[in-house]
gemmi code that builds the backbone of each chain (N, CA, C; Angstrom):
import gemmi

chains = {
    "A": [
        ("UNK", (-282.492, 30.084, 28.640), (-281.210, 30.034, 29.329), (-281.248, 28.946, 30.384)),
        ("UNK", (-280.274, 27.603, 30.264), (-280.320, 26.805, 31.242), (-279.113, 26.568, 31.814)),
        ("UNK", (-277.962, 27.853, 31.351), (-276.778, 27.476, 32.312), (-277.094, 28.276, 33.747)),
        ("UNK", (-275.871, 27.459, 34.687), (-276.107, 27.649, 36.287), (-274.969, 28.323, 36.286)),
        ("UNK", (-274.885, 29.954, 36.519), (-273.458, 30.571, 36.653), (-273.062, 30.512, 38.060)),
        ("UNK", (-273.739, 30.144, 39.201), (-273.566, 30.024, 39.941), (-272.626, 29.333, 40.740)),
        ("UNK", (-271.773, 28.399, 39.919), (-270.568, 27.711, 40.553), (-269.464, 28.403, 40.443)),
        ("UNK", (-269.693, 29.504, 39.474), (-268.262, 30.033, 38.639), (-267.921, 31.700, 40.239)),
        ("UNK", (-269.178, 31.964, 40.266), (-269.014, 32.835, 41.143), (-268.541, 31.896, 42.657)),
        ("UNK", (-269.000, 31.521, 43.023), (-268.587, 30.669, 44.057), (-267.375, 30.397, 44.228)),
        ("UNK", (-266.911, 29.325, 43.156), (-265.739, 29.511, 43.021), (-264.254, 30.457, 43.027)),
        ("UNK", (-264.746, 31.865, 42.879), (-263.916, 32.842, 42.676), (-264.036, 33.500, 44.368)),
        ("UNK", (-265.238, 33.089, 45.133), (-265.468, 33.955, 46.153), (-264.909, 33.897, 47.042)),
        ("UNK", (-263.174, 32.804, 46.784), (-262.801, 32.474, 48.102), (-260.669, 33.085, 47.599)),
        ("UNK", (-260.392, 34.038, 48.094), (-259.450, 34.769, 48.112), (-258.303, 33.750, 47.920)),
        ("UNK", (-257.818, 32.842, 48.379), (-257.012, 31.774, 48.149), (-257.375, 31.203, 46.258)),
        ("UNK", (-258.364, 31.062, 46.774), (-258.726, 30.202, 45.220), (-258.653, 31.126, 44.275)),
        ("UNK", (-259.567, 32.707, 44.320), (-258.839, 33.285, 43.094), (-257.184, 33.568, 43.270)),
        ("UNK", (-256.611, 33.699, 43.975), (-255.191, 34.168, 43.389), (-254.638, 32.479, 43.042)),
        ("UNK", (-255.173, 31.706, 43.284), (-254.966, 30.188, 42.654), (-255.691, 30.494, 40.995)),
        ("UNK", (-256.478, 30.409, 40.801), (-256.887, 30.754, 39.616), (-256.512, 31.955, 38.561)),
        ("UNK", (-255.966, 33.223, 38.939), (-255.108, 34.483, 37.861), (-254.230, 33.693, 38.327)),
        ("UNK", (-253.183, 33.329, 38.841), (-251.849, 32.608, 38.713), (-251.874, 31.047, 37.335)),
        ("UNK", (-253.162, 30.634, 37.636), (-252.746, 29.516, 36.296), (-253.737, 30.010, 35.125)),
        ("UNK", (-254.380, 31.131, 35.471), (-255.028, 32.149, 34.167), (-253.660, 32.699, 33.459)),
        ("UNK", (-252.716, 33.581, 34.249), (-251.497, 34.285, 33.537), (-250.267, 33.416, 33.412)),
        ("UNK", (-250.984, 32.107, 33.289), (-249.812, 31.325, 32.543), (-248.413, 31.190, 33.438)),
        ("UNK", (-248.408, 31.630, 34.251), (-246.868, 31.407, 35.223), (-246.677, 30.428, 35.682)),
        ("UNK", (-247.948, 29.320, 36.734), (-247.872, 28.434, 37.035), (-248.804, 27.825, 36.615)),
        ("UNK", (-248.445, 26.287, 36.792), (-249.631, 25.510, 36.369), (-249.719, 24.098, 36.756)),
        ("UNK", (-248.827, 23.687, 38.086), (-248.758, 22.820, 38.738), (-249.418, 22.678, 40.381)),
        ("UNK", (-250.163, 21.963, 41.274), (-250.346, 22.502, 42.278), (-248.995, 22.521, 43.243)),
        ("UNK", (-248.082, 21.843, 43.025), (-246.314, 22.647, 43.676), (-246.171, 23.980, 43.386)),
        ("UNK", (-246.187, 23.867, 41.894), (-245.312, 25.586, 41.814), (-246.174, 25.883, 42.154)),
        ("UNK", (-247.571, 26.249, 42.446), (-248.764, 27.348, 43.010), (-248.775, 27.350, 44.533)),
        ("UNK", (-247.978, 26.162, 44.998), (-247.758, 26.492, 46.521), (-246.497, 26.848, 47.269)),
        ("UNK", (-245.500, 26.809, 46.237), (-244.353, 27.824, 46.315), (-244.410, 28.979, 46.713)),
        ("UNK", (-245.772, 29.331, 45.827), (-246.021, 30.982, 46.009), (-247.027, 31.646, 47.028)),
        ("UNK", (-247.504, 30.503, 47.403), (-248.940, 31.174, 48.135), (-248.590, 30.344, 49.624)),
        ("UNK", (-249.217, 31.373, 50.290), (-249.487, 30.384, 52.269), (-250.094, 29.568, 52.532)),
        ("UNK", (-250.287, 28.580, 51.388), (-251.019, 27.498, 51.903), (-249.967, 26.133, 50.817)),
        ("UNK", (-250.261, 25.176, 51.795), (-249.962, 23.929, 50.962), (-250.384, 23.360, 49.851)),
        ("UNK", (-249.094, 22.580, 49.497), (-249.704, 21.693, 48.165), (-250.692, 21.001, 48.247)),
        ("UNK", (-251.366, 20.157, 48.708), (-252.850, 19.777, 49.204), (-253.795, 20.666, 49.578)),
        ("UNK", (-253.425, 21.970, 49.892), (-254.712, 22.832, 49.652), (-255.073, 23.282, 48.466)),
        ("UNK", (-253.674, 23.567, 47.844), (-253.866, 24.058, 46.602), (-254.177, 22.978, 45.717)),
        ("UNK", (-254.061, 21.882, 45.871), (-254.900, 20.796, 44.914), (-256.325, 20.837, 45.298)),
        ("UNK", (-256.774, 20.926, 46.277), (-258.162, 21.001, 46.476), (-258.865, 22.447, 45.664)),
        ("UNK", (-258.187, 23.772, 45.818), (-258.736, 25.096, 45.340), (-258.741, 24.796, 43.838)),
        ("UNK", (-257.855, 23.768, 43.293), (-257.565, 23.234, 41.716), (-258.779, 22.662, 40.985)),
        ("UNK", (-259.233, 21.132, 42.348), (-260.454, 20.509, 42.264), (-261.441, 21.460, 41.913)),
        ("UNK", (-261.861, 22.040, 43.364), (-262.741, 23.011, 43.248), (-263.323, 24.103, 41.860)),
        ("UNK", (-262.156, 24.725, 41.129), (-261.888, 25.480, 40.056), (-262.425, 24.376, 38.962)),
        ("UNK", (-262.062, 23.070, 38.897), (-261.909, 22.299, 37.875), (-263.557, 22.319, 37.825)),
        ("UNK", (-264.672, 21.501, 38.934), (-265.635, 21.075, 38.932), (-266.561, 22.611, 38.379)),
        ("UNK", (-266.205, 23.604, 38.506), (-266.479, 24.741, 38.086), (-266.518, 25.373, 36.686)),
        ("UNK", (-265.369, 24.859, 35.877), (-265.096, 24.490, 34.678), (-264.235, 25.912, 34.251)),
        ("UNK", (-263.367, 26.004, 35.456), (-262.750, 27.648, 35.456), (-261.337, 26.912, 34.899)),
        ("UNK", (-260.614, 25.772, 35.159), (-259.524, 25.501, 35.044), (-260.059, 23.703, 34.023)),
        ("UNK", (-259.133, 23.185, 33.480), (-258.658, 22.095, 33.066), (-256.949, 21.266, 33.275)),
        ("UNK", (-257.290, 20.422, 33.708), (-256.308, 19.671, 33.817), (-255.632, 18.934, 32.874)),
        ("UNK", (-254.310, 18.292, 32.736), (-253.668, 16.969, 31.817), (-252.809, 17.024, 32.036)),
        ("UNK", (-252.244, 15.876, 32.351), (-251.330, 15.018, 32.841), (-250.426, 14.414, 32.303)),
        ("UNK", (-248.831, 15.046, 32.671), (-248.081, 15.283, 32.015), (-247.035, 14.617, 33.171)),
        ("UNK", (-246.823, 13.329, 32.512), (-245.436, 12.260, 33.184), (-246.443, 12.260, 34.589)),
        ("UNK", (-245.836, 12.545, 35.749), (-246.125, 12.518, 37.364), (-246.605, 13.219, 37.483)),
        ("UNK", (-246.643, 14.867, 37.410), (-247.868, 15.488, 37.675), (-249.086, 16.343, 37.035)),
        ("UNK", (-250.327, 16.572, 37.006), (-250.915, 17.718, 36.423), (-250.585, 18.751, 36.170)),
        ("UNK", (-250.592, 19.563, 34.704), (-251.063, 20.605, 34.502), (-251.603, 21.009, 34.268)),
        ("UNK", (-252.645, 22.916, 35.130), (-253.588, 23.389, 34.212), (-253.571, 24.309, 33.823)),
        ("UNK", (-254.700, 24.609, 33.071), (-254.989, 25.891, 32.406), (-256.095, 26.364, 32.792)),
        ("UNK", (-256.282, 27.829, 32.261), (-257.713, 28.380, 32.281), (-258.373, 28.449, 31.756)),
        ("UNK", (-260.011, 28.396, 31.599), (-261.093, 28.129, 30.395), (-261.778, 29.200, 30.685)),
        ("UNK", (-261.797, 30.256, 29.350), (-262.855, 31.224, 29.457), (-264.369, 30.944, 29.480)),
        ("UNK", (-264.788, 30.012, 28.789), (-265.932, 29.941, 28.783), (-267.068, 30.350, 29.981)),
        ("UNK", (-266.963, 29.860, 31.049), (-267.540, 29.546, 32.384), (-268.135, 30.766, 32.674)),
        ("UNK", (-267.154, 31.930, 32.420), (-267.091, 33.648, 32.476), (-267.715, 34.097, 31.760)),
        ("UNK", (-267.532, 33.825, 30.388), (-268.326, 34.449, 29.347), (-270.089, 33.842, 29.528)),
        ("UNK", (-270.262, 32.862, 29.731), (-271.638, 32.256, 29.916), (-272.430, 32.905, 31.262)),
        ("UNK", (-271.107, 33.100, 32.081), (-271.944, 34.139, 33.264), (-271.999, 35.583, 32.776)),
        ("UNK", (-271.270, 36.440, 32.089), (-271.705, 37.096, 31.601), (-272.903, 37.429, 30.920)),
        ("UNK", (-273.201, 36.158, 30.063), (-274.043, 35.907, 28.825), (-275.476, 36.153, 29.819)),
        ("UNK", (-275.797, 35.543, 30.602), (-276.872, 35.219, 31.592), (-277.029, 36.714, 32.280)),
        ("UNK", (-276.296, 37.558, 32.995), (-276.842, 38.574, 33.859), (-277.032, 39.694, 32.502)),
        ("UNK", (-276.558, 39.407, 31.330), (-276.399, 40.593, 30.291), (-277.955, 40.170, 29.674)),
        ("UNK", (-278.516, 38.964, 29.919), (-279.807, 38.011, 29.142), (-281.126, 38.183, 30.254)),
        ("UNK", (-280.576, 37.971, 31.782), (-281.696, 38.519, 33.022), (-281.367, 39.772, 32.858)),
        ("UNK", (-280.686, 40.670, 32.489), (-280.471, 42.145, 32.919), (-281.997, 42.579, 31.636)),
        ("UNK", (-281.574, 41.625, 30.073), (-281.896, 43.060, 29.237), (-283.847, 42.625, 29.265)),
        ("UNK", (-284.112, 41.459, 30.001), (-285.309, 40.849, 30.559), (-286.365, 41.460, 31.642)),
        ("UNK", (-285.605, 42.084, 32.238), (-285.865, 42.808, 33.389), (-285.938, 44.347, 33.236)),
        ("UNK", (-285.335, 45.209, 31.860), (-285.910, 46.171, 31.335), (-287.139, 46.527, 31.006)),
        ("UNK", (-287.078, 44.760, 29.847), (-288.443, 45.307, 29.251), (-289.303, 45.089, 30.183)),
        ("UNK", (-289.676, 44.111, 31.171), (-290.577, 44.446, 31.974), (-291.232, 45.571, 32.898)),
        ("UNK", (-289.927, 45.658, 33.358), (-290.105, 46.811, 34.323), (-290.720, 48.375, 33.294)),
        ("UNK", (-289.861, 48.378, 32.122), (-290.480, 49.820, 31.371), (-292.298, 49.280, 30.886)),
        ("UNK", (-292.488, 48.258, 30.767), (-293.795, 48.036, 31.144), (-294.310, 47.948, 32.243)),
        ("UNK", (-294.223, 48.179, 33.240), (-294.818, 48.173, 34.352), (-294.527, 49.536, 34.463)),
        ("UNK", (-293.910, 50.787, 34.165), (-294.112, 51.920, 34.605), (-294.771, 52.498, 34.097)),
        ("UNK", (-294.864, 52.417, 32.220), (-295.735, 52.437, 31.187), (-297.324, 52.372, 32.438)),
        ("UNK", (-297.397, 51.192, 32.610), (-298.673, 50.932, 32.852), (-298.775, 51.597, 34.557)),
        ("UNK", (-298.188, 52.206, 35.170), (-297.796, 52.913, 36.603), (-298.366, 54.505, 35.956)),
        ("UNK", (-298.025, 54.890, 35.050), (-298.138, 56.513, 34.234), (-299.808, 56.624, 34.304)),
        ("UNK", (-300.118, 57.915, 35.238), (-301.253, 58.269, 35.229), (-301.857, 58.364, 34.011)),
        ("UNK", (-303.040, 58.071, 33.279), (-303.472, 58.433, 32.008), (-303.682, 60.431, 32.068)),
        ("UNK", (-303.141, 60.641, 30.213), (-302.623, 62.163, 30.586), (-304.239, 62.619, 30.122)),
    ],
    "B": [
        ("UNK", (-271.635, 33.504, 42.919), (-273.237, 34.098, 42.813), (-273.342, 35.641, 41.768)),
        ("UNK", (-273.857, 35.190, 40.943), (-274.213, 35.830, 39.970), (-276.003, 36.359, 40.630)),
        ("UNK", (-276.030, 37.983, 40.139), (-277.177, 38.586, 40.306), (-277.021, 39.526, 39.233)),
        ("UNK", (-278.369, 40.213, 39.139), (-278.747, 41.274, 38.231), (-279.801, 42.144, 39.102)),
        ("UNK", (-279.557, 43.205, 39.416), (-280.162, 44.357, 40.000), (-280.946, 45.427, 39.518)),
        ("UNK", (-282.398, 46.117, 39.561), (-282.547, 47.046, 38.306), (-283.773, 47.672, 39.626)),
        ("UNK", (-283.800, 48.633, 39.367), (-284.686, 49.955, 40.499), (-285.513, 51.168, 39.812)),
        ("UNK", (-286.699, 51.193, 39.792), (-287.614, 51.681, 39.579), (-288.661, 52.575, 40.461)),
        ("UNK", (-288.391, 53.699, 40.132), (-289.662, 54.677, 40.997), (-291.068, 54.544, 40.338)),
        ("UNK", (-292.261, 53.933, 40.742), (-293.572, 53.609, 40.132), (-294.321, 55.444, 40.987)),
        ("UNK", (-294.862, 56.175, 41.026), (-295.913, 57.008, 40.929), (-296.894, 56.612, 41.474)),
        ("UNK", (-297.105, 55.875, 42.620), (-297.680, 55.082, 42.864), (-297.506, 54.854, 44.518)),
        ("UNK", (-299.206, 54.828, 45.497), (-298.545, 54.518, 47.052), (-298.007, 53.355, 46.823)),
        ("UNK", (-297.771, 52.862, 48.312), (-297.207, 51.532, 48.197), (-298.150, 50.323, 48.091)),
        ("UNK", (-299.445, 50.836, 48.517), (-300.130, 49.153, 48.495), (-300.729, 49.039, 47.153)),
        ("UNK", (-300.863, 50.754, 46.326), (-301.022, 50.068, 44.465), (-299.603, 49.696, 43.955)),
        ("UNK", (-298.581, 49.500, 44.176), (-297.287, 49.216, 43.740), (-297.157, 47.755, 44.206)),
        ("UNK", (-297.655, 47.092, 45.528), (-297.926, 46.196, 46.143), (-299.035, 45.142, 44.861)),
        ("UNK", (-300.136, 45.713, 45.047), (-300.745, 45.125, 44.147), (-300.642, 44.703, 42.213)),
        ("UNK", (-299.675, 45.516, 42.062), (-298.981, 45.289, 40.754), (-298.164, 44.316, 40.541)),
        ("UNK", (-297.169, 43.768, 41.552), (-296.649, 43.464, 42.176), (-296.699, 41.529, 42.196)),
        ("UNK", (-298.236, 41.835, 42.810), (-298.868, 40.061, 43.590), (-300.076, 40.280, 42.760)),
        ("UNK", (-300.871, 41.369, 42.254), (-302.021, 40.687, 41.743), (-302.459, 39.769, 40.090)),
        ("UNK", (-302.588, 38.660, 39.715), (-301.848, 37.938, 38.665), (-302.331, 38.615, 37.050)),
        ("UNK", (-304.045, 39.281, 37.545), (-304.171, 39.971, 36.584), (-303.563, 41.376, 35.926)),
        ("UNK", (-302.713, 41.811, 37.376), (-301.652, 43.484, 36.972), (-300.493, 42.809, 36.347)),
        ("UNK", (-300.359, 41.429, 36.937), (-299.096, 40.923, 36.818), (-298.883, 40.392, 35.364)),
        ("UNK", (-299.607, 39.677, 34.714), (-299.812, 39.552, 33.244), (-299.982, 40.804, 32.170)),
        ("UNK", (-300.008, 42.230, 32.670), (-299.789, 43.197, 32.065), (-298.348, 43.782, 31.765)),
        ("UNK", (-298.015, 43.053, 32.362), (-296.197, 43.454, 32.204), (-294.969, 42.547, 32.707)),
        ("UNK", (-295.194, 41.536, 33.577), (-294.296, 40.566, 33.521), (-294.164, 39.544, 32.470)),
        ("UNK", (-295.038, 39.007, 32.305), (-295.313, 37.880, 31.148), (-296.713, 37.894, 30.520)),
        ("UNK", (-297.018, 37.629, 29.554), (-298.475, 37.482, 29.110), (-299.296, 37.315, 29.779)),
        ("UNK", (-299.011, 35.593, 30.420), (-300.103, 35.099, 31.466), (-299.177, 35.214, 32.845)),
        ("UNK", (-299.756, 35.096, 33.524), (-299.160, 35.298, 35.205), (-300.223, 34.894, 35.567)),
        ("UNK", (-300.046, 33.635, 36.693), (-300.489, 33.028, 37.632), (-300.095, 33.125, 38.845)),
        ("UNK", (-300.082, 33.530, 40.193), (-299.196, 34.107, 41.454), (-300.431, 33.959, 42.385)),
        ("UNK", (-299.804, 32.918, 42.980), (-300.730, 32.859, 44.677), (-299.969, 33.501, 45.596)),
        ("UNK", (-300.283, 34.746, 46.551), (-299.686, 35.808, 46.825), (-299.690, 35.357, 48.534)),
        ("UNK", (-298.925, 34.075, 48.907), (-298.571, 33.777, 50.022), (-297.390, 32.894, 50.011)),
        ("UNK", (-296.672, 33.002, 51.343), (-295.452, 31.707, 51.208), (-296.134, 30.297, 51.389)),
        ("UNK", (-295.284, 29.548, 49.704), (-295.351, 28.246, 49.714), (-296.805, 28.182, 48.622)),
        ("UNK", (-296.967, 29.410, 48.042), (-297.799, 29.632, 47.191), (-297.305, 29.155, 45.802)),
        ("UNK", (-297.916, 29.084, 44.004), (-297.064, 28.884, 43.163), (-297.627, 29.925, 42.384)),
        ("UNK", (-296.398, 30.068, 41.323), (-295.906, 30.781, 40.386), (-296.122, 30.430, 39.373)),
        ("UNK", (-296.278, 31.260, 38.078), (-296.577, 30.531, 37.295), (-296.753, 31.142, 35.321)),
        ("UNK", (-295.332, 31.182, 34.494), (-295.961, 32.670, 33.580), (-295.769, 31.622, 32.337)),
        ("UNK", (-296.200, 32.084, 31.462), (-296.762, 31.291, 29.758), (-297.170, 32.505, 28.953)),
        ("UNK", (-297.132, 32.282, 27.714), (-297.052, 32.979, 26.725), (-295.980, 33.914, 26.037)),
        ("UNK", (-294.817, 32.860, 26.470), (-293.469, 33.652, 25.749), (-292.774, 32.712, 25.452)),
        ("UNK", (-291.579, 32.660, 25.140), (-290.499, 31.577, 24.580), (-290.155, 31.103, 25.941)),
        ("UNK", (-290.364, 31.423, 26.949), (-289.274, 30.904, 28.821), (-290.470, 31.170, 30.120)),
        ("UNK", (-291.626, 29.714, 29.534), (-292.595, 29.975, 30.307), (-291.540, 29.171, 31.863)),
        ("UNK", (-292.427, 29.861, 32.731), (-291.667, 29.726, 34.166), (-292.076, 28.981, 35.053)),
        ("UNK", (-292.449, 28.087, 36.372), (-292.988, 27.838, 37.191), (-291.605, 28.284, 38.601)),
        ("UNK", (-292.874, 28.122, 39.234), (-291.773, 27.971, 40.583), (-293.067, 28.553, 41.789)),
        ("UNK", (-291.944, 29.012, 42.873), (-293.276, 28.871, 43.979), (-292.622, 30.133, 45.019)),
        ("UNK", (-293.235, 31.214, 45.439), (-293.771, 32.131, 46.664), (-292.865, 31.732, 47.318)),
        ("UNK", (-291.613, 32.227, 48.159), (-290.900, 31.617, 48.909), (-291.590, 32.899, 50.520)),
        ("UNK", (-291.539, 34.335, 49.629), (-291.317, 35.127, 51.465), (-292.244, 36.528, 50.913)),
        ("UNK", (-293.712, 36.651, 51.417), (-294.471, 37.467, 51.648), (-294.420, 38.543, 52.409)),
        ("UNK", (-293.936, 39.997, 52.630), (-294.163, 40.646, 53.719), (-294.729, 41.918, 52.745)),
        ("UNK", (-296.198, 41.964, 53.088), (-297.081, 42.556, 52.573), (-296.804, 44.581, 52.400)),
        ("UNK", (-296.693, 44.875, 51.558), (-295.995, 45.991, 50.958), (-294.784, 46.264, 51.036)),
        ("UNK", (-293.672, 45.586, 51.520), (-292.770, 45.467, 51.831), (-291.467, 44.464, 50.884)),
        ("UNK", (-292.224, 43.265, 50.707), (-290.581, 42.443, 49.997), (-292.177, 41.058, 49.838)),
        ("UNK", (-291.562, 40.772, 48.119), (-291.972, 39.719, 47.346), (-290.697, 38.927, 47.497)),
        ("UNK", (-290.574, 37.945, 47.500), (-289.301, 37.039, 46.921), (-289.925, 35.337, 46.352)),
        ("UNK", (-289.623, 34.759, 45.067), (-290.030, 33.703, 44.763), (-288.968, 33.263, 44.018)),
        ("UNK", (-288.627, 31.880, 43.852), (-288.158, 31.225, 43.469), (-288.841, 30.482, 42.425)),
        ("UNK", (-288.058, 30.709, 40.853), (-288.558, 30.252, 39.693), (-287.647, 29.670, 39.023)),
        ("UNK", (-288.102, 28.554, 37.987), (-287.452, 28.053, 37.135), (-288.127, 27.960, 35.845)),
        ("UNK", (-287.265, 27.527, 34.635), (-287.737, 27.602, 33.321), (-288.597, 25.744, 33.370)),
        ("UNK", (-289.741, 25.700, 33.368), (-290.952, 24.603, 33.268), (-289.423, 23.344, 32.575)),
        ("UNK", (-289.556, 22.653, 33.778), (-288.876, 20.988, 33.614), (-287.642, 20.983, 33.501)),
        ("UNK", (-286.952, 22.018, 34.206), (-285.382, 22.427, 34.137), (-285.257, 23.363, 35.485)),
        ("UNK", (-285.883, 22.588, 36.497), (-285.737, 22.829, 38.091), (-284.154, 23.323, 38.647)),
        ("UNK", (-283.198, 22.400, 37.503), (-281.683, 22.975, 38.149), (-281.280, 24.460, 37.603)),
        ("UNK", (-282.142, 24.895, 36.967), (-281.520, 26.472, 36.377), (-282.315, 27.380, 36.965)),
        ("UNK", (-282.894, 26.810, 38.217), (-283.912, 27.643, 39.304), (-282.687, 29.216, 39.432)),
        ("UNK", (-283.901, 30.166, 39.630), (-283.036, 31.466, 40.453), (-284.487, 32.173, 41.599)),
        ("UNK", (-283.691, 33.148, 42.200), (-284.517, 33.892, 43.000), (-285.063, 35.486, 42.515)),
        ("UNK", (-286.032, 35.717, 42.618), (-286.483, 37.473, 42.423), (-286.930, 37.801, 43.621)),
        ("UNK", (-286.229, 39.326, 44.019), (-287.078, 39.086, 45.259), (-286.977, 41.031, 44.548)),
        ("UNK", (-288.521, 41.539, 44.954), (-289.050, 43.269, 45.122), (-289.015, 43.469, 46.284)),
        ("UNK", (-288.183, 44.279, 46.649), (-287.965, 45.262, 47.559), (-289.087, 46.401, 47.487)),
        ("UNK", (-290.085, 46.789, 47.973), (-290.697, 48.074, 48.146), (-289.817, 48.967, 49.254)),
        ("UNK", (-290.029, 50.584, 48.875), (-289.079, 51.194, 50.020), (-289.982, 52.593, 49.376)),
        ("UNK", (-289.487, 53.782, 50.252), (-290.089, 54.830, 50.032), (-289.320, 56.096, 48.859)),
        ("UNK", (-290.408, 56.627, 48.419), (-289.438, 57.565, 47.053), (-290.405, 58.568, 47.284)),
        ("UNK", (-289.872, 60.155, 47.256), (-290.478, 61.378, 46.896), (-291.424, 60.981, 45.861)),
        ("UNK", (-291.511, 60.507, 44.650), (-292.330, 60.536, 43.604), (-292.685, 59.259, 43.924)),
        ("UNK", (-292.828, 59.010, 44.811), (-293.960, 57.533, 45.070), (-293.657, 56.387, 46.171)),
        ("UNK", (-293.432, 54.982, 44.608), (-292.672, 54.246, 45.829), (-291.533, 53.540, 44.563)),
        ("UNK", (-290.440, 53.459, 45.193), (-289.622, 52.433, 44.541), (-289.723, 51.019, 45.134)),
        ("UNK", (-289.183, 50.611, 43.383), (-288.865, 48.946, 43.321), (-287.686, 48.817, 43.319)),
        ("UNK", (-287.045, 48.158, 43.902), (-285.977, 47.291, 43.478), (-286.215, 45.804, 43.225)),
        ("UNK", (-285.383, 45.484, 41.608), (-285.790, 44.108, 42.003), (-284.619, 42.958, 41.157)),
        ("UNK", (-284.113, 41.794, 41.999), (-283.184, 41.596, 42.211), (-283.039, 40.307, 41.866)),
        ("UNK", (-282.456, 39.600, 40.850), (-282.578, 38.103, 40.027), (-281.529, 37.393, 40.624)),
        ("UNK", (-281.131, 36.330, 41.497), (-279.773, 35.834, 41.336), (-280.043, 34.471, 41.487)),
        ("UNK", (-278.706, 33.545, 41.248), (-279.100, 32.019, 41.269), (-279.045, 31.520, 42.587)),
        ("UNK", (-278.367, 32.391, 43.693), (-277.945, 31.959, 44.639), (-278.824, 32.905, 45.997)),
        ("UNK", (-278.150, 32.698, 47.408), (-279.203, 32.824, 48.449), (-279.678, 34.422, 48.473)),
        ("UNK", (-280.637, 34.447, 48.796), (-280.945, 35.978, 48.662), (-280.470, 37.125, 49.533)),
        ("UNK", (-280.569, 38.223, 49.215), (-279.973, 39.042, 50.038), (-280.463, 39.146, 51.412)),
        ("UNK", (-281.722, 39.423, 51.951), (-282.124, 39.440, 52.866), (-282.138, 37.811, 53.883)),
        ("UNK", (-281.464, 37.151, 53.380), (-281.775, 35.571, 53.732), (-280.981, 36.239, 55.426)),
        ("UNK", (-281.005, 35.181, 56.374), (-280.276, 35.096, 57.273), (-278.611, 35.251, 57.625)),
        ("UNK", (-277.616, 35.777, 58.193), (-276.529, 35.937, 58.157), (-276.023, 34.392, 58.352)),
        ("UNK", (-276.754, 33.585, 58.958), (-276.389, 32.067, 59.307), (-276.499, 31.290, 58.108)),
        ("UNK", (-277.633, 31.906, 57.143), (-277.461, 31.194, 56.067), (-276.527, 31.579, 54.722)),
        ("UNK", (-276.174, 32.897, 55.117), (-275.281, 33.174, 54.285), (-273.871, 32.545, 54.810)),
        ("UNK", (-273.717, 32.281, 55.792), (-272.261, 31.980, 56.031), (-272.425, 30.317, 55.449)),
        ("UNK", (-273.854, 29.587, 55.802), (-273.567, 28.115, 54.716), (-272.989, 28.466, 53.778)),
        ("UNK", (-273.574, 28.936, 52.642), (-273.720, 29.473, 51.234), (-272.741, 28.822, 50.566)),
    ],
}
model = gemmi.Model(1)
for chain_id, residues in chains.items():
    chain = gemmi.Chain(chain_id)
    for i, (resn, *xyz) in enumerate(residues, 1):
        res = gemmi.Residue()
        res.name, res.seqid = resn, gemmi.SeqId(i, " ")
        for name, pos in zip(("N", "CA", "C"), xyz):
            atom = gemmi.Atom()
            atom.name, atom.element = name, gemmi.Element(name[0])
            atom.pos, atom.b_iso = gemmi.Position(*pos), 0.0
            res.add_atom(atom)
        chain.add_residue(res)
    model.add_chain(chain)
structure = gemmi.Structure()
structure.add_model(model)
structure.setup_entities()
C-alpha cells in the first residue's frame, strides 16, 4: 500500500470546506459563486476551499466559457477506506499472534 | 487523518508486555518474521520476511508505558505512518492499545496539533 490518505482527511477536517465539498458532491452547485451564495464566506474563499479539495483529489474542475465547474471524485474515499480496512485487517493478524504467544502454556 | 485503532488485553505484567513489545527477538514472533528494533528514541526499525518489508525509526520511548515509531514501506518514505502502543492497566493483566495513522500522533503536543 503506497497511497497517502492523509490529504483526503485533512481536507474534510475543516467545516467550511466540507459543506463546500457535499454541496458540489450533491450536485446543486458547482461554481465557486453559486457556493458562495450559500455559505458565509466569500467567493475567494470558496475558491481557495475548491483549490484545497482539488489538490486532494476530492473535487475536479473544467472550464466552461468564464468560469469553472466542479465535481466530486469518489475515488480519494474509497482508497482511504481501502487503506484503514488493509492496516485494520494487518493489525489483527498480528496482534491474535501476539496473544496466541501471551497464552500461558496449558 | 486517517487512523486504525485495535486494543488488546495480553495476561501479562506490564514490563513482560513491555518486552514483547521492544524486544526484536519477541518481536519477530508476531509482528513480522524478522524484526529488528533498537528500543530508544532516534533508534531504527526494521521488519523483512513478508510482501511490505518496513524500515523506519523509534520516534518516543517511555519505558512500560507508550512505544511510538514511525515506519515506512523500504524506498517509499512518502507513504510513512505512525504506530504508537499505549500500555495501561487491565484486571486480566495489561492492555495494548495500538494505533496506525498517517498523520500526527495522538499524544503529540496540543501546539503541534493545532500546526497539523
Amino acid at each position: 500500500m503506497t497511497i497517502d490518505p492523509g490529504p483526503i482527511f485533512g481536507a474534510l477536517a475543516d467545516d467550511t470546506r466540507r459543506a463546500v465539498f457535499l454541496r458540489v458532491a450533491s450536485g446543486g452547485q458547482s461554481t465557486a459563486s453559486e457556493l458562495a451564495r450559500d455559505l458565509p464566506v466569500t467567493r475567494q474563499a470558496v475558491a481557495k476551499h475548491l483549490s484545497l479539495l482539488a489538490s486532494a483529489g476530492l473535487v475536479e474542475g473544467e472550464r466552461v466559457g468564464r468560469e469553472t465547474r466542479f465535481h466530486a471524485r469518489g475515488e480519494p474515499l474509497r482508497d482511504a477506506i481501502d487503506w484503514m480496512a488493509t492496516v485494520g485487517a494487518l493489525w489483527d493478524d498480528r496482534l491474535a499472534r501476539l496473544a496466541a504467544l501471551a497464552e500461558p502454556p496449558a | 487523518m486517517a487512523s486504525v485503532t485495535r486494543e488488546i488485553v495480553l495476561p501479562a505484567e506490564r514490563d513482560e508486555a513491555w518486552r514483547w513489545l521492544t524486544d526484536p527477538g519477541e518481536l519477530s514472533r508476531w509482528l513480522a518474521p524478522e524484526v529488528e528494533l533498537e528500543p530508544w528514541e532516534g533508534g531504527t526499525v526494521e521488519t523483512a520476511g513478508e510482501p511490505d518489508p518496513r524500515t523506519g525509526i523509534v520516534e518516543r520511548v517511555d519505558e512500560n508505558e507508550l512505544l511510538r515509531i514511525r515506519w515506512w514501506p523500504v524506498e517509499d518514505e512518502d507513504a510513512a505512518t505512525t504506530v504508537e502502543f499505549e500500555l495501561g492497566d487491565d484486571p486480566a493483566g495489561t492492555r495494548v492499545r495500538v494505533t496506525e495513522s498517517d498523520g500526527v500522533p495522538a499524544t503529540a503536543s496540543p501546539r503541534a496539533l493545532a500546526l497539523a
